[in-house]
C-alpha positions as CSV (number, residue, x, y, z in Angstrom):
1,X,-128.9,-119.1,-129.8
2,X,-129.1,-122.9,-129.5
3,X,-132.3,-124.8,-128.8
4,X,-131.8,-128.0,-126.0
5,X,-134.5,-130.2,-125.1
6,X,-135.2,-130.7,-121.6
7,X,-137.1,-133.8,-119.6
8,X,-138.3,-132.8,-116.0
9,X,-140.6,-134.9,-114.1
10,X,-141.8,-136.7,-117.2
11,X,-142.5,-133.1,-118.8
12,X,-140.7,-132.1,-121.9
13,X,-139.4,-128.7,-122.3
14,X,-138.0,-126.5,-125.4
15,X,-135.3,-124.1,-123.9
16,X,-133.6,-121.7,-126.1
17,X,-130.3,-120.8,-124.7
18,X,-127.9,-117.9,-125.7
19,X,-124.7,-118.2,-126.6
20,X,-121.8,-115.5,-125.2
21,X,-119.0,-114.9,-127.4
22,X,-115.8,-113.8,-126.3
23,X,-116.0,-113.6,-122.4
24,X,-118.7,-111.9,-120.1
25,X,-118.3,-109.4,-118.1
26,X,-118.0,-110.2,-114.9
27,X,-120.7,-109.7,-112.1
28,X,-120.2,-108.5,-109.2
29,X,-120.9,-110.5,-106.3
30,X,-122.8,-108.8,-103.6
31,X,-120.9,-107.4,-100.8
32,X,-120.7,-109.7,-98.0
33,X,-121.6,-108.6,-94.5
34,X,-118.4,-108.8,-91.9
35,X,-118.3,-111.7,-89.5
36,X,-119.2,-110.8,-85.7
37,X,-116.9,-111.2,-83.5
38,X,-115.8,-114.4,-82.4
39,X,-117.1,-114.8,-79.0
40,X,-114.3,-115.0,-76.4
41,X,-113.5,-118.1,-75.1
42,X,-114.8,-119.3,-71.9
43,X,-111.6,-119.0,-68.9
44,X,-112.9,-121.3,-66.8
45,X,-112.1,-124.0,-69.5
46,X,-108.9,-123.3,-71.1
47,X,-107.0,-125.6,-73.4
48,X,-104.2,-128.1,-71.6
49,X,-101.1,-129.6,-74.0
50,X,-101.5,-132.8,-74.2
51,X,-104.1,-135.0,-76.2
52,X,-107.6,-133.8,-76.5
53,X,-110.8,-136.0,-75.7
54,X,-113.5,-135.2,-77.8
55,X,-117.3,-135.8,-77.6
56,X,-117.7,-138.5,-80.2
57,X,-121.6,-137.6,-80.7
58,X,-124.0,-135.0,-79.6
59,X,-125.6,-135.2,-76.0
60,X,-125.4,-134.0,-72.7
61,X,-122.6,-134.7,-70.0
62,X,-124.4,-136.4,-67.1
63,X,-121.2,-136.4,-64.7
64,X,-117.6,-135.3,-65.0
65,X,-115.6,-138.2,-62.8
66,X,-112.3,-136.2,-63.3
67,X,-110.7,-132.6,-62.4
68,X,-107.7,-130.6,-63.5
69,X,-104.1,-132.3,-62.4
70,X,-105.7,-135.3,-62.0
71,X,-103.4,-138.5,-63.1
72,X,-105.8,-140.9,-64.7
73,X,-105.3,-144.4,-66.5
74,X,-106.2,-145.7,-69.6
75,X,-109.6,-146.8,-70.1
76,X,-110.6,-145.1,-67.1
77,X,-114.0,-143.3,-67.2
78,X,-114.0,-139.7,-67.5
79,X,-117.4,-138.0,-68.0
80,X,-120.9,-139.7,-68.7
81,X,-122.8,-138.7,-71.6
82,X,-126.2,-138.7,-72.4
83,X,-127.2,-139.0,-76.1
84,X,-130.6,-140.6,-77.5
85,X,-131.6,-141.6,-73.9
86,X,-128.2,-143.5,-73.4
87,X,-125.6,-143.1,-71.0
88,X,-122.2,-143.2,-72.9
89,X,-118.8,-143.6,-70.6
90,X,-116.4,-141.3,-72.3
91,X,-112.7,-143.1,-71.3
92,X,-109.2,-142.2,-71.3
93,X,-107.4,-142.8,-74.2
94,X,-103.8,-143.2,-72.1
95,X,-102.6,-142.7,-69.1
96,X,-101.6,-138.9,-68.0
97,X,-102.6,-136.0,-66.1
98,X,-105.9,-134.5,-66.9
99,X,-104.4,-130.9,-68.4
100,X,-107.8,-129.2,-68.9
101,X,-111.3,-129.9,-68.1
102,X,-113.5,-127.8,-71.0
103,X,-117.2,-129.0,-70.2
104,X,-119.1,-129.0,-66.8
105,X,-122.0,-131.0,-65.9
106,X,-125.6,-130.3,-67.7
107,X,-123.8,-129.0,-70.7
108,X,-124.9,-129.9,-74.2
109,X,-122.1,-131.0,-76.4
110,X,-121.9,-131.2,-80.4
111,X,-120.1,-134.0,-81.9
112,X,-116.3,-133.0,-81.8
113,X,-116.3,-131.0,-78.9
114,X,-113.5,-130.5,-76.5
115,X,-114.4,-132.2,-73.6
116,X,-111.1,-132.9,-71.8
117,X,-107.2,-132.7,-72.4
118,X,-104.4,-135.3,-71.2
119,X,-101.0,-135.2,-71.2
């Protein structure tokens, strides 16, 4: 047994702690419940090659300015999004064809989400 002394909050504490010689058994860890099933993925939106615009905060897309096949130039606006009463223009980062278009408008977006793909 060893005896610490412990300060918390300005109150002092005598803990007597006990030492384990030679390796513990292990514990077992609780079993852990199985993962549900990831849901599927939406097939209106599938993923395009090419490089992928993300949402660079939470919000909500306002407008989508672009569609599928569409050729596009950089720094041109793609969607609109809303976030802490703001509108955000969410631009191109090069010129390409729009691959994929993941998000429609009205839809609330994390930060990092998928919005669009450009090749």
């Amino acid at each position: 047994m060893r005896n610490y002394h412990v300060n918390v909050n300005g109150t002092a504490y005598e803990v007597t702690v006990e030492e384990v010689k030679g390796g513990a058994a292990p514990v077992a860890a609780p079993a852990a419940a199985p993962a549900p099933a990831p849901a599927p993925a939406p097939a209106a939106a599938p993923a395009g090659a090419g490089e992928q615009v993300t949402s660079p905060m939470p919000g909500t897309i306002l407008d989508v300015k672009v569609a599928a096949g569409q050729a596009v130039k950089s720094g041109q606006v793609l969607m609109v999004l809303e976030a802490m009463k703001m509108e955000n223009e969410i631009m191109a980062p090069k010129d390409g064809t729009v691959t994929a278009v993941s998000v429609s408008k009205g839809a609330s977006v994390e930060s990092g989400t998928l919005l669009c793909t450009i090749a």
